[in-house]
C-alpha positions as CSV (number, residue, x, y, z in Angstrom):
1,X,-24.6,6.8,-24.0
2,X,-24.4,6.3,-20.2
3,X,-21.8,7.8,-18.6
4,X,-18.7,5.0,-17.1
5,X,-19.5,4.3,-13.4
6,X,-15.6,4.1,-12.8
7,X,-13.2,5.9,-14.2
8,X,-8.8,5.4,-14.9
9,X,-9.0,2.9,-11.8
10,X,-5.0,1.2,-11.7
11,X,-3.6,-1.1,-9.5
12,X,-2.8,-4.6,-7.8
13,X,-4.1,-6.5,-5.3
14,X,-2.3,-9.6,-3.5
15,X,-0.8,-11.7,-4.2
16,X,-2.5,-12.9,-0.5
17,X,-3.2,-10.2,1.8
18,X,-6.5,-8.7,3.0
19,X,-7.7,-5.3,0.8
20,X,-10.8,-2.6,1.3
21,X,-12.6,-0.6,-0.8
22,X,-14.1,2.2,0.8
23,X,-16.2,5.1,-0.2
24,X,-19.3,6.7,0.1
25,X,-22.4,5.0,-1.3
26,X,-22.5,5.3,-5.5
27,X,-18.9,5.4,-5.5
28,X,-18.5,2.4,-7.8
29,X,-16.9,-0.1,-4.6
30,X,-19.6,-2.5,-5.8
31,X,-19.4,-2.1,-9.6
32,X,-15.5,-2.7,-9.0
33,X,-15.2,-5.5,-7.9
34,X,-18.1,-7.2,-10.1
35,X,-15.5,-5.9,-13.0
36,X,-12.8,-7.8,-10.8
37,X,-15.5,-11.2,-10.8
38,X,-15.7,-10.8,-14.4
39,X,-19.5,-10.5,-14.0
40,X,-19.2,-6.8,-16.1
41,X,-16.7,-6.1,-18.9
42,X,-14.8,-3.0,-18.7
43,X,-15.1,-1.1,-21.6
44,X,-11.7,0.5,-21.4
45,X,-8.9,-1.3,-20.1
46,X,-8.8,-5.4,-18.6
47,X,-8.3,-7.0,-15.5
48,X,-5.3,-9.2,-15.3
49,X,-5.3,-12.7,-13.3
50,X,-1.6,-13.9,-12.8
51,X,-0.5,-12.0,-15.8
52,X,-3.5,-13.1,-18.1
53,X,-6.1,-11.0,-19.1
54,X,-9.8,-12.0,-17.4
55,X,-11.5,-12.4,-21.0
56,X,-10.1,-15.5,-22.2
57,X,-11.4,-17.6,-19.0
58,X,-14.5,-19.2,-18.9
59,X,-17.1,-18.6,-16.2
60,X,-16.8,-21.9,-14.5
61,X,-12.6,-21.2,-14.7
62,X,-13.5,-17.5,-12.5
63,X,-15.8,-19.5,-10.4
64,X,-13.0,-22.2,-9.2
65,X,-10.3,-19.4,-8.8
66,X,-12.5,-16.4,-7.4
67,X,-15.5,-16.4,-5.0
68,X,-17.6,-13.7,-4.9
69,X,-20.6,-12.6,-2.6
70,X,-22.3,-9.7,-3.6
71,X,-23.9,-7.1,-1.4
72,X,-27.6,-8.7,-0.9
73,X,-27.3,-12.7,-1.1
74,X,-30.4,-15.1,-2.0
75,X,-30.7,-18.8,-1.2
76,X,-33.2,-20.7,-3.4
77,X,-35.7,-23.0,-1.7
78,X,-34.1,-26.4,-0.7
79,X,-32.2,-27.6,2.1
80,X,-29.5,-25.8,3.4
81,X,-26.9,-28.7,2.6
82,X,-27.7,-28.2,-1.2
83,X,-27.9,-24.8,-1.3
84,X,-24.2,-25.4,0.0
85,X,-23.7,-28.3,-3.1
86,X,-24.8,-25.4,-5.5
87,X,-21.3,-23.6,-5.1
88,X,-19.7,-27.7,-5.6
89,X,-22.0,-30.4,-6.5
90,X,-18.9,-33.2,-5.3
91,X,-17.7,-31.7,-2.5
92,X,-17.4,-33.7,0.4
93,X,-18.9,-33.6,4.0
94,X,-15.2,-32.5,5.4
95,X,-15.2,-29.4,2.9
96,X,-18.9,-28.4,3.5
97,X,-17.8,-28.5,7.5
98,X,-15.1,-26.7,6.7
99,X,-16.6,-23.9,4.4
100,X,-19.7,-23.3,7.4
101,X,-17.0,-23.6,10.5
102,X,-15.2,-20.7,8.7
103,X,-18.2,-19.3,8.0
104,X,-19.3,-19.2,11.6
105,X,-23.1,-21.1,10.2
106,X,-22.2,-24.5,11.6
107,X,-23.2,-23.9,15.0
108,X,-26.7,-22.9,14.8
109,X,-26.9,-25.0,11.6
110,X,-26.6,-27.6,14.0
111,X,-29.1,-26.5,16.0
112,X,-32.0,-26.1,13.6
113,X,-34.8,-29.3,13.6
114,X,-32.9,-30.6,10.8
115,X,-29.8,-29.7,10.7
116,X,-28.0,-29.2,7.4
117,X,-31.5,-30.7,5.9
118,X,-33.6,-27.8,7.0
119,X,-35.4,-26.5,4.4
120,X,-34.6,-23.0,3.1
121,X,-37.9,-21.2,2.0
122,X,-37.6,-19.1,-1.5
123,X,-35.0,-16.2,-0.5
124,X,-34.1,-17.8,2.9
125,X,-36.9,-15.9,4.7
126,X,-36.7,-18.4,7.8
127,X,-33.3,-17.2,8.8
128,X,-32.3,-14.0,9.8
129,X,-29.9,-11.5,7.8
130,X,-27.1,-12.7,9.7
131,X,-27.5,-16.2,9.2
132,X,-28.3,-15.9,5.4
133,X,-25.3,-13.8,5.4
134,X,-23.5,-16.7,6.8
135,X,-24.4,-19.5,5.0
136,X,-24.4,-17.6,1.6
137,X,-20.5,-16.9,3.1
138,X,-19.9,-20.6,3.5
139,X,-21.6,-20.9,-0.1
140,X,-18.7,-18.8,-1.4
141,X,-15.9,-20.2,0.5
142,X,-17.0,-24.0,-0.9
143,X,-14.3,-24.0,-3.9
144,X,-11.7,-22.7,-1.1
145,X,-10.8,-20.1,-4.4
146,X,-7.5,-18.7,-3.8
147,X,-9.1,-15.4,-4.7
148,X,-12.0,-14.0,-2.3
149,X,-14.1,-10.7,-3.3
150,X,-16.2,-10.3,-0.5
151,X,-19.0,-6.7,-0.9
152,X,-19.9,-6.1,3.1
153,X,-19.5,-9.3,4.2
154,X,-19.8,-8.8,7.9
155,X,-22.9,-6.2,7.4
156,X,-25.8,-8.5,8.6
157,X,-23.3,-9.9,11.3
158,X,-23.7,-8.8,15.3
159,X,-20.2,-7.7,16.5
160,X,-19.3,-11.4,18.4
161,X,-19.9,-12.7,14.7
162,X,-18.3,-10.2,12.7
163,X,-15.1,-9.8,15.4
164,X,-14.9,-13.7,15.0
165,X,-15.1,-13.7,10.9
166,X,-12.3,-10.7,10.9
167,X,-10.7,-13.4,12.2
168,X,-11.2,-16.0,9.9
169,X,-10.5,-13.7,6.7
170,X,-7.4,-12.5,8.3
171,X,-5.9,-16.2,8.4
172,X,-7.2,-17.2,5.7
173,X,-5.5,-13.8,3.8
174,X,-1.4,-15.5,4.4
175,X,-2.9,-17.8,1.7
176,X,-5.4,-15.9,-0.4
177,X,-6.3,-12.8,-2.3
178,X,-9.0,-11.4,-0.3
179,X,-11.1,-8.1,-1.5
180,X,-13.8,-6.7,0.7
181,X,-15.7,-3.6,0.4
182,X,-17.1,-2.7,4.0
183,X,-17.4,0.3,6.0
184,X,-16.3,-1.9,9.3
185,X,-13.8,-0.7,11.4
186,X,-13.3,-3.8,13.1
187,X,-12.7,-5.3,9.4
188,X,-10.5,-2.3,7.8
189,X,-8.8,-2.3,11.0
190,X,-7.0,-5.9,9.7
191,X,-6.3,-5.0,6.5
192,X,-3.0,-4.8,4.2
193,X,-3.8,-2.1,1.8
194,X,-7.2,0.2,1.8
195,X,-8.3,1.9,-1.8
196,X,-11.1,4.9,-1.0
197,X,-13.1,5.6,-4.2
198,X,-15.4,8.9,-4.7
199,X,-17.6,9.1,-8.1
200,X,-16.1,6.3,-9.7
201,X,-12.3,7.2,-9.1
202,X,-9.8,6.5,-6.7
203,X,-8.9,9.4,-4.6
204,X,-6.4,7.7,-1.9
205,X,-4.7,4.3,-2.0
206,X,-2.2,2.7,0.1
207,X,-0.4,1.1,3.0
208,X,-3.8,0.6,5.6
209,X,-1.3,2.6,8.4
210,X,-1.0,5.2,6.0
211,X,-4.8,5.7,4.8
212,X,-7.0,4.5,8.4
213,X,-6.5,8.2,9.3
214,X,-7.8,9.6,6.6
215,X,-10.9,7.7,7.1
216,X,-10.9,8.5,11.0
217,X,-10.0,5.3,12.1
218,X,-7.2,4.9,14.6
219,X,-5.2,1.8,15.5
220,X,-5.2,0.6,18.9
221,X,-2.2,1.3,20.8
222,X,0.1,-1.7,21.0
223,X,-0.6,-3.7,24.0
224,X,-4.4,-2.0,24.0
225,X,-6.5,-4.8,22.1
226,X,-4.2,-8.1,21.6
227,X,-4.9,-10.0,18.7
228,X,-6.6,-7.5,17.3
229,X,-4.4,-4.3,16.6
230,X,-1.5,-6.8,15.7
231,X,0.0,-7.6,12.4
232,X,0.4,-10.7,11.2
């Protein structure tokens, strides 16, 4: 039998508040927090929502209450707008608008020849990895879930993009659960708590004062970077 990819992993996240998973690459961030979607059962142990184990939800039930993007995102060829739909078939204009504004996608969305009805060609091949990245963002903020696993969200992002997403995840963390795994020191740099995993364990876990030094990372002196070295 294949050996577990993660081993006696413990803990809590949120309620609200904006958590990292870090670690070098084959650590197990990824396979995590798929466990934490529900998209792999662990064969040891659960994962608790609110007090309830996982396993007696239904897919479209984790859908509503957790968004997930994973690591490489694909569109499927159709329009932007119902690539969009795919994540809520009802929802209105006003929460599209306000899944690719906090997405940072509406502006250039605007832009292109036919706006929100530009075609998407199979794996969204027309757009570059920052804008797939972006619109497959807004795809996963659609349901507004109060829960947000996000793996490397800001990786296909240049640093005006990702700066102003930080942003956005770090307002939207007052009011939900949000889980990244990145290796983005403007990202860990805004988080609550930080877990650092190594073959499949957790080696380090804590306040993110207490574990950005570990990684190298140091916190701007007050009064250095406004806004940005802060807490909320």
């Amino acid at each position: 039998s294949k050996a577990p990819q993660i081993n006696d992993v413990s803990g809590q996240f949120g309620p609200n508040g904006l958590h990292a998973i870090v670690g070098a690459n084959g650590s197990g961030k990824s396979t995590l927090l798929k466990i934490m979607r529900g998209l792999y059962t662990p064969v040891h142990g659960r994962v608790v929502l609110d007090g309830a184990d996982m396993v007696q939800f239904s897919n479209a039930d984790l859908s509503r209450w957790i968004g997930y993007l994973p690591q490489q995102v694909s569109l499927v060829s159709s329009t932007v707008r119902e690539n969009l739909l795919m994540a809520k078939p009802d929802a209105s204009d006003e929460e599209i608008l306000l899944a690719t504004r906090r997405a940072f996608a509406h502006d250039f969305l605007l832009d292109l020849p036919d706006g929100y009805g530009t075609q998407v060609s199979e794996g969204g091949r027309r757009f570059s990895g920052g804008q797939r990245k972006r619109i497959a963002i807004a795809q996963t903020l659609m349901q507004d879930p109060p829960v947000l696993l996000l793996d490397e969200p800001t990786s296909d992002l240049d640093r005006a993009a990702e700066l102003a997403f930080v942003a956005t995840l770090k307002e939207l963390s007052r009011d939900h659960t949000v889980v990244v795994v990145t290796h983005s020191p403007a990202l860990l740099l805004q988080c609550n708590g930080i877990v650092v995993m190594d073959k499949g364990k957790v080696v380090a876990a804590g306040a993110a004062a207490q574990i950005l030094p570990k990684l190298g990372i140091s916190q701007p002196t007050a009064g250095a970077e406004k806004g940005v070295s802060h807490a909320a």
